[in-house]
N, C-alpha and C positions, 0 to 999 in steps of 0.2 A: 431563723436564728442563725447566724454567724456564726463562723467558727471561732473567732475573738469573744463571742458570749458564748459560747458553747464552756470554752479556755477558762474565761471567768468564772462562770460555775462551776465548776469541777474543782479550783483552785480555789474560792471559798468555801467549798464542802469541805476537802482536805483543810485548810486554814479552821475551820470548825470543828472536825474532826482531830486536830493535832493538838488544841487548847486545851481538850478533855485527858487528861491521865489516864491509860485504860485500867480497867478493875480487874483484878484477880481473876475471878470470872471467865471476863469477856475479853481476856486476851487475843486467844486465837481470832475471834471473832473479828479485833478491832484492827489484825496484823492481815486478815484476809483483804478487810473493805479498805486499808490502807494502800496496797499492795495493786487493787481493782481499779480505785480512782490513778492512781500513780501511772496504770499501763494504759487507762485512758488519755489521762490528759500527755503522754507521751506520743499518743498516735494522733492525739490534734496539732501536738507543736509540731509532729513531721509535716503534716497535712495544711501547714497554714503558709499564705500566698498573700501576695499584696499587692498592689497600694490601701494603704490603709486609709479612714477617714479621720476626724480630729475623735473624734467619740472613740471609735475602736481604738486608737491610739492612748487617751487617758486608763482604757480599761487593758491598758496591753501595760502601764505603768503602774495600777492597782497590783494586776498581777505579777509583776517583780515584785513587788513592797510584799508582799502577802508569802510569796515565794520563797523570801530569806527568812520568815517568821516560820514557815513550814517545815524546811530544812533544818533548823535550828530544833526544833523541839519534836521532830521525828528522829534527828540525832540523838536529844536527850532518850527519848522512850526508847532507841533501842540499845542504845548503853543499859540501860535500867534492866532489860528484858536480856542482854548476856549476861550481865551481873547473878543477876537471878537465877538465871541454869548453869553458870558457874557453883554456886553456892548449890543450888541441888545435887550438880553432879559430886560436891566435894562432901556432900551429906549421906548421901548413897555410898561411895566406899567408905566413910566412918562409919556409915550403920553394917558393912559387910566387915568393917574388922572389928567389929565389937558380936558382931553373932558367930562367926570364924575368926579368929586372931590369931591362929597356927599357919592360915592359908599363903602366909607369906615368907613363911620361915623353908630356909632349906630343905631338901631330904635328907642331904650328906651331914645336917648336923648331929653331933653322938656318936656316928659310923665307926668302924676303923677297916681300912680299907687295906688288904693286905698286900704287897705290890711284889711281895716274891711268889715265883711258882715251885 
């Protein structure tokens, strides 16, 4: 197998993998095998040499076309995925100033602080 079919497959897994919304769940899961296939087919496009043939060439053309659809909706998913621990982290200090609500208040306030000696 080729390193042009190697490129292709990896690059339809990813294009399969990227059409799915990951679940609740199986986030982390879906950001690991994201991230796996990614640093593969990274070390095949360093690793690839030419002259190409007509074949390898139409599948070197699939995968641009596939490539801009991957981009695009791995961008969506990780908007989604800062959004999201945006809103937990902004849920997390709400839930601490609702069980401490003094935690952010001065010390100096009420004081009187005398300034002669």
């Amino acid at each position: 197998m080729s390193q042009v079919d190697q490129l292709h497959d990896i690059t339809s897994e990813l294009y399969e993998l990227s059409q799915q919304p990951p679940k609740a769940t199986e986030r982390e899961e879906f950001v690991e095998k994201l991230t796996g296939l990614l640093e593969q087919r990274e070390r095949l496009i360093e690793g690839l040499e030419g002259p190409y043939t007509d074949e390898e060439r139409e599948k070197g053309q699939e995968v641009i076309r596939m490539n801009k659809v991957v981009n695009e909706r791995v961008s969506i998913h990780m908007k989604q995925l800062k959004t999201e621990i945006a809103h937990m982290k902004k849920r997390k200090t709400s839930n601490q100033k609702y069980t401490n609500p003094y935690q952010s208040v001065s010390s100096y306030d009420g004081m009187f602080l005398d300034k002669k000696k």
